[in-house]
C-alpha positions, 0 to 999 in steps of 0.5 A, spaced: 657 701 921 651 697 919 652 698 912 660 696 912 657 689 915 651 689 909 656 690 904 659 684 902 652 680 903 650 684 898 655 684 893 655 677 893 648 677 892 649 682 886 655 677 883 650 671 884 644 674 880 649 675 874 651 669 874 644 665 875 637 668 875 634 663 878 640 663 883 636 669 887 631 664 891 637 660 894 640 666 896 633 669 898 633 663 903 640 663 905 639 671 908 633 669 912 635 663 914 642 666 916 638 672 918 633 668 923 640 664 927 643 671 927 637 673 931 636 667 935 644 668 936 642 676 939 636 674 944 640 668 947 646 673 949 640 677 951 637 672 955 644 670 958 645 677 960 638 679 963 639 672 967 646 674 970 643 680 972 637 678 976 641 673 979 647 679 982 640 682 984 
């Protein structure tokens, strides 16, 4: 399913490096900066999760 969600990003990516060679460094900061949200995004659920849980406990 990972596949479908990565697709867009990449044909987006494809499109923006035919139409500008120097475009690929703006992209590449996009993806990590959208990368790092995701990833604080995901261990903020978590964390939310684990607090939950200790306090049912």
């Amino acid at each position: 399913m990972s596949g479908h969600v990565y697709t867009p990003g990449a044909v987006w990516l494809a499109l923006l490096l035919m139409q500008n060679a120097e475009g690929w460094r703006f992209a590449l900061l996009m993806v990590a900066i959208i990368t790092g949200l995701l990833i604080s995004l995901v261990r903020a659920i978590k964390g939310k999760h684990e607090s939950a849980g200790d306090k049912q406990n």
